[in-house]
KEKOL-800729 format. One record per residue: residue number from 1; x, z, y of N, C-alpha, C in turn. Coordinates in Angstrom, 1 decimal, always signed. Atoms other than C-alpha are relative to their C-alpha. Layout:
# KEKOL-800729
(kemar NUM,(X,Z,Y),(X,Z,Y),(X,Z,Y))
...
***
This chain:
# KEKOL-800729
(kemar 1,(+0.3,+0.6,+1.2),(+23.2,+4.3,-4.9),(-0.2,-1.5,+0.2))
(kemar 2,(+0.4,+1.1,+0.2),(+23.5,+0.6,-6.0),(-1.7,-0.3,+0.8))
(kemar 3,(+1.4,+0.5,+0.4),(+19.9,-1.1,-4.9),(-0.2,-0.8,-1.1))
(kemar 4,(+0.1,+0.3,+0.7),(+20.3,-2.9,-7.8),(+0.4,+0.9,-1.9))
(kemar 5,(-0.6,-1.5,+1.2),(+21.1,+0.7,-10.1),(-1.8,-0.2,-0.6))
(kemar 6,(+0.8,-0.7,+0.8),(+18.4,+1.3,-12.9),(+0.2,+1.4,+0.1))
(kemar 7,(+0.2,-1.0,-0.5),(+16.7,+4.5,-12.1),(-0.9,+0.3,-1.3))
(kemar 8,(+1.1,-0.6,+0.8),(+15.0,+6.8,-15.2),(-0.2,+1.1,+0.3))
(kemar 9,(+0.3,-1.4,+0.4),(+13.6,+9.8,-15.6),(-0.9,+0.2,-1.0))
(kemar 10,(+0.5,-0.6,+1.0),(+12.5,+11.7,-18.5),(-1.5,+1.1,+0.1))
(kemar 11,(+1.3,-0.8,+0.5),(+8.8,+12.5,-19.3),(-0.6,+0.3,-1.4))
(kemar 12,(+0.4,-0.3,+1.3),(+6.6,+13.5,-22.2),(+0.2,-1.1,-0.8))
(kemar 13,(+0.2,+1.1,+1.3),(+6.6,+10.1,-23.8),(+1.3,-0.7,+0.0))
(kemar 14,(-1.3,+0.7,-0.8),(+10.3,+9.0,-22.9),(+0.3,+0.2,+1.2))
(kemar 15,(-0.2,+0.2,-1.0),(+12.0,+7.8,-20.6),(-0.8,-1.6,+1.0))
(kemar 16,(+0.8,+0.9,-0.6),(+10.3,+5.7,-17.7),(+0.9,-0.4,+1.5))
(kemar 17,(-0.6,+0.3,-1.1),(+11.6,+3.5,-14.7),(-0.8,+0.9,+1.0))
(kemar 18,(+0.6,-0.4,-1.1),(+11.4,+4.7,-11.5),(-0.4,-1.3,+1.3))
(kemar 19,(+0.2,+1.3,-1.0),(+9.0,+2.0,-9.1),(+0.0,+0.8,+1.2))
(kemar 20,(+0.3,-0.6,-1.4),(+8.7,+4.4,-6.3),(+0.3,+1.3,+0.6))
(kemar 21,(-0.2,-1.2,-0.1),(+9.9,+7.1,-4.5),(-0.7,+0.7,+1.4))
(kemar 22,(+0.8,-0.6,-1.6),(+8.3,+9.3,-1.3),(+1.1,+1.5,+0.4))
(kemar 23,(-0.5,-1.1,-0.2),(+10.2,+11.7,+0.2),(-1.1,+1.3,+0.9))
(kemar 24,(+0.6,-1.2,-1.1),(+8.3,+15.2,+2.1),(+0.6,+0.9,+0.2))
(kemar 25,(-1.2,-0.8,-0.8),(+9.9,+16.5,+4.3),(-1.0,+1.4,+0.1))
(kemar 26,(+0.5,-2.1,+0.3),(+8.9,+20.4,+4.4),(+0.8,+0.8,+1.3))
(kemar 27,(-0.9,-0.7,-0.8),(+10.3,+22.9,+7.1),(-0.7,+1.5,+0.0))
(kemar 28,(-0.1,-1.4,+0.2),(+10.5,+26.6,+8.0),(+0.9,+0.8,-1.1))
(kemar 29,(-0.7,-0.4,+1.1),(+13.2,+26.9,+5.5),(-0.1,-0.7,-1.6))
(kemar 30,(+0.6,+0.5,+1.1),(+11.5,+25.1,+2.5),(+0.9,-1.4,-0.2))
(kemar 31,(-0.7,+1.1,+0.1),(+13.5,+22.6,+1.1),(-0.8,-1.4,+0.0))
(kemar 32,(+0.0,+0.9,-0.2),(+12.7,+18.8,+1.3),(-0.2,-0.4,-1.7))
(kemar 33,(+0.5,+0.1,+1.3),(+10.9,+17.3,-1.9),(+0.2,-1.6,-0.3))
(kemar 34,(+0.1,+1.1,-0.2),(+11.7,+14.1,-3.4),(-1.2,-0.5,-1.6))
(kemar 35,(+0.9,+0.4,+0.9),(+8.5,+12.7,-5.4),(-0.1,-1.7,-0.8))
(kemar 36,(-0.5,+0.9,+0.4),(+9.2,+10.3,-8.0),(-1.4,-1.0,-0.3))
(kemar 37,(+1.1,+1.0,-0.2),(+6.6,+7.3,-8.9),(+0.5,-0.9,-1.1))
(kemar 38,(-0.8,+0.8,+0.9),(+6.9,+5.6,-12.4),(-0.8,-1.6,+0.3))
(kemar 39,(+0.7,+1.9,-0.1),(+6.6,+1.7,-12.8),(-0.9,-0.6,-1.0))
(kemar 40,(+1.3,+0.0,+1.2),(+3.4,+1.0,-14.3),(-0.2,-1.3,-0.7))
(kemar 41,(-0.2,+1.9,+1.0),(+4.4,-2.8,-15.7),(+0.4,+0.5,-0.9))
(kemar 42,(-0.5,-0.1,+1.3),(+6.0,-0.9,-18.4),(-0.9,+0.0,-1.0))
***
């Protein structure tokens, strides 16, 4: 992905940027989570 791509995702009130993301990593079979983080200057 671009670093300069606009990133949304859709919550209850709209859509909202995304400022941050965290990945956790998980094992024993469990997949790999990516936890999104909206941008709160909106």
């Amino acid at each position: 992905m671009p670093k300069d791509a606009v990133v949304l995702y859709e919550g209850d009130a709209g859509y909202a940027l995304v400022g941050g993301i965290d990945l956790q990593r998980n094992g024993n079979g469990v997949p790999d989570e990516v936890i999104l983080f909206p941008d709160m200057s909106e």
